[in-house]
ROVOMAR-118865 format. One record per residue (C-alpha): residue number from 1; residue in three letters; chain; x negated, y negated, z negated. Coordinates in nm, 4 decimals, padded with zeros to 6 digits. Example, Ala and Ser with C-alpha at 12.3 -4.5 7.8 and 13.67 -1.06 7.14 Angstrom:
BEGIN
<i = 1&aa = ala&ch = A&c1 = -01.2300&c2 = 00.4500&c3 = -00.7800>
<i = 2&aa = ser&ch = A&c1 = -01.3670&c2 = 00.1060&c3 = -00.7140>
# end
This chain:
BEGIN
<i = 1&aa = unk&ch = A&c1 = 01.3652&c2 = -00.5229&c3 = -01.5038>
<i = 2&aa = unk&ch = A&c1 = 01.4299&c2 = -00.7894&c3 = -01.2738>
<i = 3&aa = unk&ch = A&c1 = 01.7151&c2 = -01.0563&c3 = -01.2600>
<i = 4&aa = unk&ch = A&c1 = 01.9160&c2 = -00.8033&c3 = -01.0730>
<i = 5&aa = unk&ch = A&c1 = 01.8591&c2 = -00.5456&c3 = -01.3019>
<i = 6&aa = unk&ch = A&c1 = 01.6466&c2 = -00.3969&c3 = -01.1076>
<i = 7&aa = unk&ch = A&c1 = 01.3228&c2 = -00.1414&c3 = -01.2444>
<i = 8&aa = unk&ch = A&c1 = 01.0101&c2 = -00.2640&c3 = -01.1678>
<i = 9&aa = unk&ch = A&c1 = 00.6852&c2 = -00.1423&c3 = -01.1745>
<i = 10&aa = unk&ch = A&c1 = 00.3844&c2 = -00.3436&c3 = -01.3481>
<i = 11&aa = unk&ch = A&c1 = 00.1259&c2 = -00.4298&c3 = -01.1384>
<i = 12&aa = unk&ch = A&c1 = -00.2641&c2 = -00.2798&c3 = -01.2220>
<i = 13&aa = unk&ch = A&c1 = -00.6116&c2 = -00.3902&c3 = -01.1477>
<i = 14&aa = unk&ch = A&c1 = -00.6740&c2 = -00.6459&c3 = -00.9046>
<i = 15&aa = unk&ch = A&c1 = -00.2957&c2 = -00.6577&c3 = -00.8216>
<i = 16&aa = unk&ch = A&c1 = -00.2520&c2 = -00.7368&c3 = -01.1720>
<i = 17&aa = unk&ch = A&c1 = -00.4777&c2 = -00.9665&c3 = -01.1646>
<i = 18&aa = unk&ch = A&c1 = -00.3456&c2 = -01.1338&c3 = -00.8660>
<i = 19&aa = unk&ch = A&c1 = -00.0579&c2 = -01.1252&c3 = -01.0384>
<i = 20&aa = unk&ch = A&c1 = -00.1560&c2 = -01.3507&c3 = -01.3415>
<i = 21&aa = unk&ch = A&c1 = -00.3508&c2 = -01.6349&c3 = -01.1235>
<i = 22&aa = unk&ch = A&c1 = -00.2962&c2 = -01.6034&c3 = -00.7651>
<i = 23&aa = unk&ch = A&c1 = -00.4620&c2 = -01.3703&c3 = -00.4799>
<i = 24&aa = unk&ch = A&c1 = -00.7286&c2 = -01.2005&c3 = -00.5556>
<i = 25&aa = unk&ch = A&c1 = -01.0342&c2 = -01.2654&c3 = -00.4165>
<i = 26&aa = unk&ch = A&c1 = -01.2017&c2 = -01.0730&c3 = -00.0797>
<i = 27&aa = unk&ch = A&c1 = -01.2337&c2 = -00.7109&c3 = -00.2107>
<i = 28&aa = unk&ch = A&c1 = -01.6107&c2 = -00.5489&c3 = -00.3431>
<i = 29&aa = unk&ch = A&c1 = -01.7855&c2 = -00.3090&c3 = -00.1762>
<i = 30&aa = unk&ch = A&c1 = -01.6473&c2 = -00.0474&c3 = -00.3972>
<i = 31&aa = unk&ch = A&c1 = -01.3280&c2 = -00.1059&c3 = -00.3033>
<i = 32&aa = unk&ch = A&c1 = -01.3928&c2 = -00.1709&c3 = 00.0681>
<i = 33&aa = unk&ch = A&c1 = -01.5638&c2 = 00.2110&c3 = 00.0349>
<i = 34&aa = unk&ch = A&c1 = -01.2743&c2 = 00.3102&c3 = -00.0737>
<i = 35&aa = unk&ch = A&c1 = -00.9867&c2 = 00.1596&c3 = 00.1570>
<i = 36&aa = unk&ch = A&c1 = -01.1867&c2 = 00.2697&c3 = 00.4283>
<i = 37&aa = unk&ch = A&c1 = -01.2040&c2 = 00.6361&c3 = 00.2821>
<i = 38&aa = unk&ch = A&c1 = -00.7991&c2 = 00.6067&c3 = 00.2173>
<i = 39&aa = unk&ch = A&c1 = -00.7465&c2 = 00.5052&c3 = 00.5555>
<i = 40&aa = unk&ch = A&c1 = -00.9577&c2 = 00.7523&c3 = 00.7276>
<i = 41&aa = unk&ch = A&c1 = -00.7784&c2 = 01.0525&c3 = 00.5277>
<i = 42&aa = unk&ch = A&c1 = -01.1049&c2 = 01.1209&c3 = 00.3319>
<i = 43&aa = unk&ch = A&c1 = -00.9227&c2 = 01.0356&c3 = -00.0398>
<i = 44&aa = unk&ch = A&c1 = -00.5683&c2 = 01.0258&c3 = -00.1644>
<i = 45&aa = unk&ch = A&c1 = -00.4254&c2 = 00.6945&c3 = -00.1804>
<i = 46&aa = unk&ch = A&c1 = -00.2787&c2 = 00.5683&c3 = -00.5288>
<i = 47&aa = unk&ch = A&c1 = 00.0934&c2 = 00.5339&c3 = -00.3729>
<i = 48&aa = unk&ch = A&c1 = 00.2174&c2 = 00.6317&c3 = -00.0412>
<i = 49&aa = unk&ch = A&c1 = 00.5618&c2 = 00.4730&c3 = 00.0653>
<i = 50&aa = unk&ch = A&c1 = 00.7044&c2 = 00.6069&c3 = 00.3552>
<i = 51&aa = unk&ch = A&c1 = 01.0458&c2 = 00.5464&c3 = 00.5383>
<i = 52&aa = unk&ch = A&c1 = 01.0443&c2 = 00.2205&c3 = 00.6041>
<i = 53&aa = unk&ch = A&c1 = 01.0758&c2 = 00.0017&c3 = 00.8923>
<i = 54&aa = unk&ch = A&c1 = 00.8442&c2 = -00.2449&c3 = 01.0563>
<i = 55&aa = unk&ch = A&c1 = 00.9883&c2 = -00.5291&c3 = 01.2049>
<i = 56&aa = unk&ch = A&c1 = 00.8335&c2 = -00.6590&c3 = 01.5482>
<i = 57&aa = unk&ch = A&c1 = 00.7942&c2 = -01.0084&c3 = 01.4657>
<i = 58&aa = unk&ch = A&c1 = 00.7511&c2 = -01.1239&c3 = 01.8805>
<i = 59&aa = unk&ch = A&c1 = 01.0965&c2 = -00.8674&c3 = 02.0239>
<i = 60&aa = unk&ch = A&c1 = 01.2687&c2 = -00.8833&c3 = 01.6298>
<i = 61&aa = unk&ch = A&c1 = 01.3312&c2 = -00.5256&c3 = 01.6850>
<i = 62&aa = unk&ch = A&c1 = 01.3144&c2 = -00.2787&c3 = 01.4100>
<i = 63&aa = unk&ch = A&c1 = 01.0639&c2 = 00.0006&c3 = 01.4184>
<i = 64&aa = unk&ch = A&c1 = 01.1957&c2 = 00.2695&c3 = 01.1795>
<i = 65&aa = unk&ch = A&c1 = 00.9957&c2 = 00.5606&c3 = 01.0398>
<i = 66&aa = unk&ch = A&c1 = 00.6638&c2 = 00.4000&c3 = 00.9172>
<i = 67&aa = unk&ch = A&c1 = 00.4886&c2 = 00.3793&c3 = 00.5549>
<i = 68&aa = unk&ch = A&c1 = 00.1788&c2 = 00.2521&c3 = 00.4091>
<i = 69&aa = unk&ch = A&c1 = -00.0845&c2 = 00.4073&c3 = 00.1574>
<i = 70&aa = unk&ch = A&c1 = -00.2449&c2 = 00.2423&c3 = -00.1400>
<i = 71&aa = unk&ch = A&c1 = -00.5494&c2 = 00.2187&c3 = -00.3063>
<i = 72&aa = unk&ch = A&c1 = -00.7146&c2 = -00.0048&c3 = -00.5907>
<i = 73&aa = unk&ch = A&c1 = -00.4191&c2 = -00.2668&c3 = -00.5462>
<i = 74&aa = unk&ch = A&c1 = -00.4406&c2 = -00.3461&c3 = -00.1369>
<i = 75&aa = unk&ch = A&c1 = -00.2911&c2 = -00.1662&c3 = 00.1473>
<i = 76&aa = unk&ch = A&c1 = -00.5542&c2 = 00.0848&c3 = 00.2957>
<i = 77&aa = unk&ch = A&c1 = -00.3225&c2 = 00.2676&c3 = 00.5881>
<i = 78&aa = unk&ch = A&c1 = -00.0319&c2 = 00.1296&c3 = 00.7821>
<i = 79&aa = unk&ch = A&c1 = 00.1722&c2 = 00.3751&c3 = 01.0300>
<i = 80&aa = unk&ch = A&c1 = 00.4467&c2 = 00.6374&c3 = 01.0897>
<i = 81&aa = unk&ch = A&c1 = 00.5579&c2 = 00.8362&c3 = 00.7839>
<i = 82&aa = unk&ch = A&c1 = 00.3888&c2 = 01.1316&c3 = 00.8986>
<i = 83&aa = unk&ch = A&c1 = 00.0089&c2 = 00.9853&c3 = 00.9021>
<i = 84&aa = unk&ch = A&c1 = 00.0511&c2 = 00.7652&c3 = 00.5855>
<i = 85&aa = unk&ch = A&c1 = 00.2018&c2 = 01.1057&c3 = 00.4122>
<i = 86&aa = unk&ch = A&c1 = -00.0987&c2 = 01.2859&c3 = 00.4544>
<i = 87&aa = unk&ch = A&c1 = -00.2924&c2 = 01.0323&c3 = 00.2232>
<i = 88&aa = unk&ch = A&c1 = -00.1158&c2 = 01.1142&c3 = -00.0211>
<i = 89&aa = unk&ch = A&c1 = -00.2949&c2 = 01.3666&c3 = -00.3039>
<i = 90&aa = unk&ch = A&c1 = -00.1667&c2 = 01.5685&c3 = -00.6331>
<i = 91&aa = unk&ch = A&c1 = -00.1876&c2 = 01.2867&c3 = -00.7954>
<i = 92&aa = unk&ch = A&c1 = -00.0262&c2 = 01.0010&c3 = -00.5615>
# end
């Protein structure tokens, strides 16, 4: 829990690890295999979040109905709900 009281959730692999000492470093090829298989719909992602908002950072207008996808500890998908969904498998 947070300050706030608020649950958290602890932080694995190399976002654990980024956690303890700073960013991590540029990903392996392992992992870049993998983000790229996430992104293209080829594997589940670890955690899909969906039903968020973007915000346009040139117009500060707020894009609703996007999410992002997951996998080994980096972000492997950006875009609407309904795209970053699909990545997600039985066990996301």
């Amino acid at each position: 829990m947070n300050d706030a009281g608020e649950a958290r959730l602890a932080p694995t692999g190399e976002l654990a690890r980024s956690a303890a000492g700073g960013a991590p470093g540029p990903p392996g090829p392992r992992t870049l295999r993998r983000l790229a298989e996430v992104a293209a719909g080829r594997a589940e992602a670890d955690l899909v979040l969906t039903g968020g908002s973007l915000v346009n950072v040139f117009t500060e207008e707020l894009q609703a109905g996007w999410g992002l996808a997951v996998a080994d500890g980096r972000v492997a998908c950006v875009g609407p709900d309904q795209e970053v969904a699909a990545r997600a498998g039985a066990a996301t």
